[in-house]
N, C-alpha and C positions, 0 to 999 in steps of 0.2 A: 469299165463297168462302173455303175454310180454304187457310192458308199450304202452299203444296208442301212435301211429307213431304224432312227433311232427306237428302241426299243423292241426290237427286235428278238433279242438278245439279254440274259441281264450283263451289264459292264461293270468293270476299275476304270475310276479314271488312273493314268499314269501318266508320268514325263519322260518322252524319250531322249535319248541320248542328246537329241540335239536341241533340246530343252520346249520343246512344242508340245503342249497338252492332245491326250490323245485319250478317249474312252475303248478300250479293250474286253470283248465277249471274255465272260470268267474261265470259260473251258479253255479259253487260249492267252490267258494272263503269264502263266507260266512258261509257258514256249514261248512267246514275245519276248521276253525277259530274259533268256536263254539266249535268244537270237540274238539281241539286243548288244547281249554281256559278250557273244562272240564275233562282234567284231560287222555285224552284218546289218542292214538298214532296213525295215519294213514300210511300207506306205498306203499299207491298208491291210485287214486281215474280218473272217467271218468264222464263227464256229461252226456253222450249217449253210451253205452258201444256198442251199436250195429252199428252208428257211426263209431267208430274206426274199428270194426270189418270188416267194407266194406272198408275202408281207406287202413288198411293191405290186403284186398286181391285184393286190385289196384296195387299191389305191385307181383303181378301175382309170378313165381316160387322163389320170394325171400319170398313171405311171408309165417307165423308159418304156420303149419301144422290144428293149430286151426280155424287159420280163413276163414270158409267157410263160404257158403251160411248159411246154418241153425242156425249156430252159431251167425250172425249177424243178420236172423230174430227172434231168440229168445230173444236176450238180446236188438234186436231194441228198445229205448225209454224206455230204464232203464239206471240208472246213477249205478256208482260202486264206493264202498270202498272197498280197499287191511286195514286189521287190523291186529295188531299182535292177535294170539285168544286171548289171555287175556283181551286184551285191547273189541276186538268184543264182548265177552260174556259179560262183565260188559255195555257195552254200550245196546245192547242187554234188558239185564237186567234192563237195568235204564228205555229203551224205554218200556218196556213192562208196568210198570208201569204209563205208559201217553195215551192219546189218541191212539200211534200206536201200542198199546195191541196185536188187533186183525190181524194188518197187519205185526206184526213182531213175531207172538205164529200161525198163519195161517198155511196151510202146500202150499196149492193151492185158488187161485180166482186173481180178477182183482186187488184187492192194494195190494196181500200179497205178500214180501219179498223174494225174492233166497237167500237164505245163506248157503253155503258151505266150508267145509275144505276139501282140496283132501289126498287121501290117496297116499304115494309114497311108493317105495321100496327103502329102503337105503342100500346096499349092504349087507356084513355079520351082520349088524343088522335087517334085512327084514322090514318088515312095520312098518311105520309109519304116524305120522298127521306130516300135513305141518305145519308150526310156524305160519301162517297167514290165516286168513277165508277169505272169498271173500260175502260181503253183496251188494247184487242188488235189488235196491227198483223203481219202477214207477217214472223217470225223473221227471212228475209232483211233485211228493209230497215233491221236494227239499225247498220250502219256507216255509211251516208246517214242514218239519222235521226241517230247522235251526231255528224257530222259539222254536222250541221245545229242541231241546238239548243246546238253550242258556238259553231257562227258568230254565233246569237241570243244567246248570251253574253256573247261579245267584241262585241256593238253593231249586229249584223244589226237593220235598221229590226223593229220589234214593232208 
């Protein structure tokens, strides 16, 4: 997915862990931070993915090929995190073990989770998994979830 067209969003900038400047949607400052502090790597994130998805197709013949109509009423009023997988399964993982059990082990319903890794073709090697998941969860639930992966911070069993 191409990064939401700036301004989008208002942003922070911050510096993540691995010292690379990075502007962060304010509704997800704090969960980024969270993330961050517990051990886990983000490599992109939106507070409304569907949002940016109407943002880019303002952008009429220059914009992705992705961003249609359907594309941004599907992902309307869900927020997204870009993970490396490793990083996504273990968080994942940790989540599953807390209150968001049911909305991140779901497959379909109103709180549960989008999470996907796309399959590419990489030339004379043929398929493959991308290096990164893509987790889309219910914009709302961004104050429970920071709430929740800084508890897993501070030492919430994982």
């Amino acid at each position: 997915m191409t990064s939401p067209p700036p301004g989008v969003h208002p942003t922070e900038p911050l510096t993540a862990p691995d010292g690379t400047a990075v502007d962060v949607d304010v509704e997800l400052v704090p969960l980024v931070r969270a993330v961050w502090a517990g051990g886990w790597v983000t490599a992109g994130s939106c507070q409304d993915l569907g949002d940016a998805a109407d943002a880019l197709r303002a952008l009429g013949d220059r914009a992705p090929a992705h961003a249609t109509e359907a594309f941004a009423a599907f992902y309307r009023g869900y927020a997204w995190l870009k993970m490396p997988r490793p990083d996504a399964l273990a968080f994942l993982d940790a989540l599953a073990a807390t209150p968001f059990r049911d909305r991140v082990t779901a497959r379909w319903g109103p709180e549960a989770w989008r999470v996907d890794v796309a399959v590419r073709h990489d030339g004379d090697r043929g398929f493959t998994l991308a290096p990164t998941a893509h987790l889309h969860f219910p914009r709302t639930q961004i104050p429970e979830l920071t709430a929740v992966a800084t508890a897993l911070r501070d030492g919430m069993p994982r």
